[in-house]
N, CA, C and O atoms as CSV, one atom per row, in Angstrom:
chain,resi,resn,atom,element,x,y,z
A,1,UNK,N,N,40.219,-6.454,48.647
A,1,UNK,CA,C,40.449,-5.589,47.500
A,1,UNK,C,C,39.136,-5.259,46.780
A,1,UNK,O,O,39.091,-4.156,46.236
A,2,UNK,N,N,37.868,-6.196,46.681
A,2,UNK,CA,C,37.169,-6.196,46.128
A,2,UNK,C,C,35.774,-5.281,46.774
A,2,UNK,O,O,34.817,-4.719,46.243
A,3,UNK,N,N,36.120,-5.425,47.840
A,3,UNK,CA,C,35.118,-4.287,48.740
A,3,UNK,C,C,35.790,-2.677,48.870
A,3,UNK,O,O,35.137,-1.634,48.884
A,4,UNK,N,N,36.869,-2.777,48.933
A,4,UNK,CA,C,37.848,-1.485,48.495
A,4,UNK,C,C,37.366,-0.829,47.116
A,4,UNK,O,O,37.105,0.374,47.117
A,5,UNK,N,N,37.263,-1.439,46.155
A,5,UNK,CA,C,36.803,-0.970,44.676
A,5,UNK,C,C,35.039,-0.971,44.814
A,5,UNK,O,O,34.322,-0.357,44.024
A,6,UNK,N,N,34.608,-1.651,45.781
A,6,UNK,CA,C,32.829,-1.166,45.766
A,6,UNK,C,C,33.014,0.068,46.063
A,6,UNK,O,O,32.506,0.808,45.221
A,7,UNK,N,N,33.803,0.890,47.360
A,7,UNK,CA,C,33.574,1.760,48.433
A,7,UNK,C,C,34.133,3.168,47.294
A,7,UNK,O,O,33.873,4.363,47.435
A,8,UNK,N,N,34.843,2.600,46.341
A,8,UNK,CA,C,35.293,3.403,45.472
A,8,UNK,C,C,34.505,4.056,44.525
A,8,UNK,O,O,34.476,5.229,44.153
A,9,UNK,N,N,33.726,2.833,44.136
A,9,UNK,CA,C,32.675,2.851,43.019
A,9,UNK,C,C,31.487,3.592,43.403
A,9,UNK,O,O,31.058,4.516,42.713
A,10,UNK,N,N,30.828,3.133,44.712
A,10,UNK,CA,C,30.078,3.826,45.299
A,10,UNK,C,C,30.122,5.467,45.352
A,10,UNK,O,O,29.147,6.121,44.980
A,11,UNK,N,N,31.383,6.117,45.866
A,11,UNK,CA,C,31.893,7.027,46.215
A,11,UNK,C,C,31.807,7.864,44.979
A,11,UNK,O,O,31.395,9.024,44.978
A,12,UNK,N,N,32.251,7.159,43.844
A,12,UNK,CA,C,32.064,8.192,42.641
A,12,UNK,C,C,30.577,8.486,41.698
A,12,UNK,O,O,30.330,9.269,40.781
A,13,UNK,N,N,29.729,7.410,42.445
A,13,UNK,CA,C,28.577,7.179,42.439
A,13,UNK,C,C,28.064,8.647,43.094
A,13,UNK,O,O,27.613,9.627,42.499
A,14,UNK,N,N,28.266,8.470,44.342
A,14,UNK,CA,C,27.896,9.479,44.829
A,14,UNK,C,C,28.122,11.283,44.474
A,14,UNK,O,O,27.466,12.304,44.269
A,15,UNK,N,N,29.396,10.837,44.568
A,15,UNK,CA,C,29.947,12.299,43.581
A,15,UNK,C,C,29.292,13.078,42.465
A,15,UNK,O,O,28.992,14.229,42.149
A,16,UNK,N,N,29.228,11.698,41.992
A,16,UNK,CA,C,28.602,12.022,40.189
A,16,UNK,C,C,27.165,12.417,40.614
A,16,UNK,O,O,26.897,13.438,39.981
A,17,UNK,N,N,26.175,12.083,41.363
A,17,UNK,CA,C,24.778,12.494,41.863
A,17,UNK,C,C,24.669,13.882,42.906
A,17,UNK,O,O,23.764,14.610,43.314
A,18,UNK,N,N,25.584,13.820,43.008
A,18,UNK,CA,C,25.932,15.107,43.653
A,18,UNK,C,C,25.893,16.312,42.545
A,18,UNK,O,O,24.837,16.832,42.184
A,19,UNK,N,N,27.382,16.743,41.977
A,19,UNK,CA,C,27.403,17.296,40.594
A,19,UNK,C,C,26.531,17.424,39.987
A,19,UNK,O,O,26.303,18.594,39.679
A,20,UNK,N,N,25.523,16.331,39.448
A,20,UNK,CA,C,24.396,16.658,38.243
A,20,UNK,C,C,23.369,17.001,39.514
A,20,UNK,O,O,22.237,17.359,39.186
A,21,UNK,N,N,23.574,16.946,40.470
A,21,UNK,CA,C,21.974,17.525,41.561
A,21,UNK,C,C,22.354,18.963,41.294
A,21,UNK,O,O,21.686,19.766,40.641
A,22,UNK,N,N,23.721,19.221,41.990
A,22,UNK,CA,C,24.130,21.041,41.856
A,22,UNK,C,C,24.068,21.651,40.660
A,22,UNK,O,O,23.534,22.742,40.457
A,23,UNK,N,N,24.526,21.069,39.979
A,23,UNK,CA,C,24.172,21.456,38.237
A,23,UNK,C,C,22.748,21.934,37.860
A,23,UNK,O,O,22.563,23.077,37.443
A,24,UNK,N,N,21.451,20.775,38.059
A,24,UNK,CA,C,20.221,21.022,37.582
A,24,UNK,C,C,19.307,22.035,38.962
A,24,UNK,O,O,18.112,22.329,38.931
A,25,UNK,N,N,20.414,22.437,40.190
A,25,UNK,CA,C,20.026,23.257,41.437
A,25,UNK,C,C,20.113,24.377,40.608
A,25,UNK,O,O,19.259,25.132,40.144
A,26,UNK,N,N,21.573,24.310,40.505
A,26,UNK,CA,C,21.825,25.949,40.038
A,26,UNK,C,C,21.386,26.404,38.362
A,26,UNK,O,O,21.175,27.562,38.002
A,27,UNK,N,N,21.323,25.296,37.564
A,27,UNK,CA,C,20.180,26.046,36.554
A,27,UNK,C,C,19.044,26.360,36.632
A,27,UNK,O,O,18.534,27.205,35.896
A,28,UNK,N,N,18.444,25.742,37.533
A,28,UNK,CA,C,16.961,26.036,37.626
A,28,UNK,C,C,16.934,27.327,38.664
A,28,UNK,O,O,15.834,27.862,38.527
A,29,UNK,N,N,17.711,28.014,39.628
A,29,UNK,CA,C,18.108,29.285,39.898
A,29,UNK,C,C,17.711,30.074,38.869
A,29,UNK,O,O,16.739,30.713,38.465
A,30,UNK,N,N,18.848,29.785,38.593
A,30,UNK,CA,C,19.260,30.729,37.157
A,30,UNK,C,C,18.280,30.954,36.300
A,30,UNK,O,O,17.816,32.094,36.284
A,31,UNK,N,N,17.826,30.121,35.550
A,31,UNK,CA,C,16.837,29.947,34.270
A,31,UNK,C,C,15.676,30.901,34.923
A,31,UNK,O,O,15.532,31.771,34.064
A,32,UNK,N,N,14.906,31.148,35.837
A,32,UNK,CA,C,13.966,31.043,35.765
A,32,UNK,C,C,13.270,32.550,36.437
A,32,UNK,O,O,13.773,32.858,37.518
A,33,UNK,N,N,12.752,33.002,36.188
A,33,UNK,CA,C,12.387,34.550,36.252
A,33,UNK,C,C,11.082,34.496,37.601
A,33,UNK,O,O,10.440,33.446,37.587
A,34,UNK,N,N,10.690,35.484,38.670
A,34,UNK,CA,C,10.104,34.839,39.380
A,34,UNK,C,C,8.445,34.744,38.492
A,34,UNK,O,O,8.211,34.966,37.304
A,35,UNK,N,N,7.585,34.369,39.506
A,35,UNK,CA,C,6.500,34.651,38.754
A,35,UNK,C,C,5.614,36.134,39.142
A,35,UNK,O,O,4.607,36.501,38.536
A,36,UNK,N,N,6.003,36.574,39.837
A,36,UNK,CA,C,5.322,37.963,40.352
A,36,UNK,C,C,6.176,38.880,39.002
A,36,UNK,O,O,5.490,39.760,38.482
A,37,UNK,N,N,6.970,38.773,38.699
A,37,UNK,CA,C,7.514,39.431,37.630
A,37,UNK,C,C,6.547,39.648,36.140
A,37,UNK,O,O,6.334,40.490,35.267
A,38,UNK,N,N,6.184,38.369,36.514
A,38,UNK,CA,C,4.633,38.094,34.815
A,38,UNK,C,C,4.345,38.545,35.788
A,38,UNK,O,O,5.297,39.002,36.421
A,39,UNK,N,N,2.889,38.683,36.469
A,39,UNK,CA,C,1.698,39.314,36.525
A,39,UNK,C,C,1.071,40.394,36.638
A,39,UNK,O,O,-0.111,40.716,36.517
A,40,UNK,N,N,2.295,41.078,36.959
A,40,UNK,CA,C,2.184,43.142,36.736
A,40,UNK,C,C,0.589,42.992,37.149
A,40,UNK,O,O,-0.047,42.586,38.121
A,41,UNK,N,N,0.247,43.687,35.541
A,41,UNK,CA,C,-0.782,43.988,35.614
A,41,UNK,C,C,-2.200,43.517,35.977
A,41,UNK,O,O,-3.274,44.065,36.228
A,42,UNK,N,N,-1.728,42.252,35.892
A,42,UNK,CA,C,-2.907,41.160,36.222
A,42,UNK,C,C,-3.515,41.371,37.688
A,42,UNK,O,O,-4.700,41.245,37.998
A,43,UNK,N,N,-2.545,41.689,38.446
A,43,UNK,CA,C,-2.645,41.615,39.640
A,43,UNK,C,C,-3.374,42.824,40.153
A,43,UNK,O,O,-4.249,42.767,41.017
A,44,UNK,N,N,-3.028,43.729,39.669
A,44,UNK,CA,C,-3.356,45.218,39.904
A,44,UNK,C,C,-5.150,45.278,39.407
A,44,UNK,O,O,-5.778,46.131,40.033
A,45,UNK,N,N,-5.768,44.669,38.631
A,45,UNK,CA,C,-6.964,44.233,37.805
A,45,UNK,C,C,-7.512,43.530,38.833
A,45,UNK,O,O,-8.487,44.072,39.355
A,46,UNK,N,N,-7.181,42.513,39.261
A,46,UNK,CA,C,-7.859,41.679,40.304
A,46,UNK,C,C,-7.863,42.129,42.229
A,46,UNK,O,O,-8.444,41.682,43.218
A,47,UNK,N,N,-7.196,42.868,42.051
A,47,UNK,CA,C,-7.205,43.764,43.325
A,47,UNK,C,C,-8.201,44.051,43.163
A,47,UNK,O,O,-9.144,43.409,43.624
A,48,UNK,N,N,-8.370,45.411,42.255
A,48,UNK,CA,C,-9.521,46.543,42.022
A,48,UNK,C,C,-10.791,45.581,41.887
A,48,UNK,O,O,-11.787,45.884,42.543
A,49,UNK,N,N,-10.821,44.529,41.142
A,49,UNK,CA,C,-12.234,44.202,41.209
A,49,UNK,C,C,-12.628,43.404,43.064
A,49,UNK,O,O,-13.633,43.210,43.747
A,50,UNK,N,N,-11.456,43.223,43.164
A,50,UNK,CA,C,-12.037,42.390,44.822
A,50,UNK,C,C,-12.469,43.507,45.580
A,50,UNK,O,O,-13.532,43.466,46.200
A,51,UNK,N,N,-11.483,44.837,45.578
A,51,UNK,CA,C,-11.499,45.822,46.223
A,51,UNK,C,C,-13.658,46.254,45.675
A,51,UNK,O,O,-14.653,46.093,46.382
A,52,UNK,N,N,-13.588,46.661,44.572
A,52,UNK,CA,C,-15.182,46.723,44.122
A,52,UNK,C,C,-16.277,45.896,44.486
A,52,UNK,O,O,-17.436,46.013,44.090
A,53,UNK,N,N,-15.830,45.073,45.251
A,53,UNK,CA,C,-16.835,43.491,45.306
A,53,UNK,C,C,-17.551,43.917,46.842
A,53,UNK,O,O,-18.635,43.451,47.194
A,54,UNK,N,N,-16.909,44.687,47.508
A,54,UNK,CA,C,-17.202,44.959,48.895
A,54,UNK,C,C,-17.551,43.757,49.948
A,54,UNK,O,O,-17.496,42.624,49.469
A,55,UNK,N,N,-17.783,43.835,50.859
A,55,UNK,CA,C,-17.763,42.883,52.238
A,55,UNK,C,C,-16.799,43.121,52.412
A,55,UNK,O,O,-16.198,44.123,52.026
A,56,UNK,N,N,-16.190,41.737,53.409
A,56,UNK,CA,C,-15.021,41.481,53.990
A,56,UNK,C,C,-13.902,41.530,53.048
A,56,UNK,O,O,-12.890,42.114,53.434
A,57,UNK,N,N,-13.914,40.891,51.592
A,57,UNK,CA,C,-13.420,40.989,51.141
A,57,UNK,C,C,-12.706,42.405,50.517
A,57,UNK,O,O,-11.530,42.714,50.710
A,58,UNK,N,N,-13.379,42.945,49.974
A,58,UNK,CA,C,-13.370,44.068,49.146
A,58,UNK,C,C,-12.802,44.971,50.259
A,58,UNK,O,O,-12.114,45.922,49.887
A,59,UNK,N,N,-13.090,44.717,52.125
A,59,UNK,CA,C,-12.105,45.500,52.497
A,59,UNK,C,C,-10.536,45.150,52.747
A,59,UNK,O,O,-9.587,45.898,52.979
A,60,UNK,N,N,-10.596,44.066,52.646
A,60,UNK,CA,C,-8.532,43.409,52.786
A,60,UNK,C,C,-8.231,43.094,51.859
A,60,UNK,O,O,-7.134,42.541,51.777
A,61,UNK,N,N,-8.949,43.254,50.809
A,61,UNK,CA,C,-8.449,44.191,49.049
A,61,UNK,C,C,-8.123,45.798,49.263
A,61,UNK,O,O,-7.225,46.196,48.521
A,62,UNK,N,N,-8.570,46.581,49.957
A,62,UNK,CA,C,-8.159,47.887,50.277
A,62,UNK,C,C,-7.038,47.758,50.942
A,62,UNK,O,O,-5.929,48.120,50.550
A,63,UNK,N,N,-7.297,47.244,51.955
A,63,UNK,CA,C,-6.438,47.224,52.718
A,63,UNK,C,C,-4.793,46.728,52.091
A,63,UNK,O,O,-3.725,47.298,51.865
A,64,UNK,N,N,-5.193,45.713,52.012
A,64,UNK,CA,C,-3.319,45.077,50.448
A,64,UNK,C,C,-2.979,46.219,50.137
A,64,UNK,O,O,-1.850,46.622,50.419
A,65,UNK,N,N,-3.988,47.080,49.411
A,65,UNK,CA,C,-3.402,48.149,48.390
A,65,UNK,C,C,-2.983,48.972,48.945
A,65,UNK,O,O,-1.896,49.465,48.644
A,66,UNK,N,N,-3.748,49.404,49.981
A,66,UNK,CA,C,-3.250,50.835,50.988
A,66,UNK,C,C,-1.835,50.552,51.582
A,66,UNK,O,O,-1.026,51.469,51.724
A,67,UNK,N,N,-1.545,49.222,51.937
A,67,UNK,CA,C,-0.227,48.374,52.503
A,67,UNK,C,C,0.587,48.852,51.066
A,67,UNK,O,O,1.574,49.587,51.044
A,68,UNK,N,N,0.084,48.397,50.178
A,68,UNK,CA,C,1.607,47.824,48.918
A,68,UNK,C,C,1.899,49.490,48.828
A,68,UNK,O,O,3.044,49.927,48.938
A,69,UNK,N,N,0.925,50.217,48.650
A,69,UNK,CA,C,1.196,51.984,48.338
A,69,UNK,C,C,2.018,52.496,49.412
A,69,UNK,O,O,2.862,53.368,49.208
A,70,UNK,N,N,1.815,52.016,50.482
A,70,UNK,CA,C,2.105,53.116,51.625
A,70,UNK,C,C,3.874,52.375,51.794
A,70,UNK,O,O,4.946,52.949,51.986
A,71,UNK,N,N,3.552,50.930,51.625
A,71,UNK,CA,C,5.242,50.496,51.092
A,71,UNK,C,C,6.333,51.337,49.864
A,71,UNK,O,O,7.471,51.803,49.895
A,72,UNK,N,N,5.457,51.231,49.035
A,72,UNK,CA,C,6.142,51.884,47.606
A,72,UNK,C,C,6.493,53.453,47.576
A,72,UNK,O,O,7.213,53.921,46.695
A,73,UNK,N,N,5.791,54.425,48.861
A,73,UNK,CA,C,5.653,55.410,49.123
A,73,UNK,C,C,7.016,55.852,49.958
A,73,UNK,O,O,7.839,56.746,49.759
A,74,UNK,N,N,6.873,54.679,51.134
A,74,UNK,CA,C,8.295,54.694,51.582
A,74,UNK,C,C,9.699,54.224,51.423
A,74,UNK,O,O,10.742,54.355,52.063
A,75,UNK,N,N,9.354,53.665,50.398
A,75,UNK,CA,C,10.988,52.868,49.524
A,75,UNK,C,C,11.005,54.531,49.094
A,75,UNK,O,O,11.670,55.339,49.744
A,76,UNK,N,N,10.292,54.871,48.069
A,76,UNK,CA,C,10.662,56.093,47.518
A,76,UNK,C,C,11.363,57.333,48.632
A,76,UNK,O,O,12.294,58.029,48.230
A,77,UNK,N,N,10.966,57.452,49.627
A,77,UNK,CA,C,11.151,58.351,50.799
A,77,UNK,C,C,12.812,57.501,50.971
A,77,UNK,O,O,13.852,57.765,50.368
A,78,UNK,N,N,12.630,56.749,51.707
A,78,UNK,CA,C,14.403,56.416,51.712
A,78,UNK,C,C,15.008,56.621,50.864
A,78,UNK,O,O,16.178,56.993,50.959
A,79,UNK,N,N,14.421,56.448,49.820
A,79,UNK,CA,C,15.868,56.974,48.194
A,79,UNK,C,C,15.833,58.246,48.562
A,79,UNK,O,O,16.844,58.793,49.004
A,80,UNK,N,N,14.744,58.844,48.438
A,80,UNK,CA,C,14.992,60.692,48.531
A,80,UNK,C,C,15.946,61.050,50.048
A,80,UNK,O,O,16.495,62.142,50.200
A,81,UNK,N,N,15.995,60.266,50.780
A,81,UNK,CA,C,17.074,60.613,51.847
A,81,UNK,C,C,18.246,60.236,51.896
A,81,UNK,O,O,19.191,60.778,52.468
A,82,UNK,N,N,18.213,58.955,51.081
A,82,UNK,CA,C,19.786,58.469,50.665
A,82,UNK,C,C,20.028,59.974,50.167
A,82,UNK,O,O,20.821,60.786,50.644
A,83,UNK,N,N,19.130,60.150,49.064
A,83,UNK,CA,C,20.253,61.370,48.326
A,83,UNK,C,C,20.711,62.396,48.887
A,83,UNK,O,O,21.822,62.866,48.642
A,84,UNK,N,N,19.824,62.892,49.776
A,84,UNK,CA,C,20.094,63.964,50.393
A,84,UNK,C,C,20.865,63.786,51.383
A,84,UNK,O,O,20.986,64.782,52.096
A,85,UNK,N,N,21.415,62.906,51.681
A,85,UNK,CA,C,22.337,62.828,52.806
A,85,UNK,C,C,23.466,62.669,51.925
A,85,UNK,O,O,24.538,63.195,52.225
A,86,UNK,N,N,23.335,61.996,50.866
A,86,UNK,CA,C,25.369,62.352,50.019
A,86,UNK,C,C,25.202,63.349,49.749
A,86,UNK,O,O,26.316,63.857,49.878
A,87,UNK,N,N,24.141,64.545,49.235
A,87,UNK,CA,C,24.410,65.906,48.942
A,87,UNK,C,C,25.164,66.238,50.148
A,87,UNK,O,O,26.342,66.563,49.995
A,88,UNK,N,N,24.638,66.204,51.392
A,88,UNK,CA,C,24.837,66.641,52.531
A,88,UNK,C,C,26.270,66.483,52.717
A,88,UNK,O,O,26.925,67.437,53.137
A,89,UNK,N,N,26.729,65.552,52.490
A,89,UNK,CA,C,28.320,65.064,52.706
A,89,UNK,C,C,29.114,65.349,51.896
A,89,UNK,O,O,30.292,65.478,52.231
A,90,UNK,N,N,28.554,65.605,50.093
A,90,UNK,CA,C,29.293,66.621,49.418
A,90,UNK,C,C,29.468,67.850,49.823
A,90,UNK,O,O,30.483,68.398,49.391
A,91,UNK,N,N,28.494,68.722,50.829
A,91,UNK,CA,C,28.725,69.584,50.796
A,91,UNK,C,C,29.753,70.191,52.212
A,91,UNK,O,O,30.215,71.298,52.490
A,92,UNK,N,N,29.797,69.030,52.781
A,92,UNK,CA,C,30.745,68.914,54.013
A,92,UNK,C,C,29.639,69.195,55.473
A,92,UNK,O,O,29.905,69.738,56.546
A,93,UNK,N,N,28.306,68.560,54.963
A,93,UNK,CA,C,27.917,68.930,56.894
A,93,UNK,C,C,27.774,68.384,57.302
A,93,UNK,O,O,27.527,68.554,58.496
């Protein structure tokens, strides 16, 4: 009986460490904003000066930027075709 009530005790032991693990998992989800979200501008500042610094560096500082633009260039291009393809389907073609 008395090892029956450890396996019990244990068990809710476990439970209970469970719960407050998922609990302080999923607040810290939640709570917390990423960090690329702060640095906007910071980032954009320290590009340009690596990009200015020239060598090796200063060129895969171009290079990032020419990447992140030519990304941001084509997110925009897919929206402009999303749209135009529901025009397209409003208009029945």
């Amino acid at each position: 009986m008395e090892k029956r009530m450890q396996r019990l005790h244990r068990g809710w032991q476990a439970a209970l460490f469970g719960l407050v693990f998922g609990a302080g998992y999923l607040c810290g989800i939640v709570g917390h904003p990423t960090a690329q979200a702060q640095v906007g501008d910071l980032e954009k500042e320290m590009m340009k000066k690596a990009e200015d610094s020239g060598g090796m560096v200063g060129s895969a500082a171009k290079l990032g930027s020419t990447i992140s633009e030519m990304k941001d260039n084509l997110d925009k291009l897919q929206k402009n075709v999303g749209v135009l393809e529901g025009i397209q389907k409003a208009l029945g073609g």
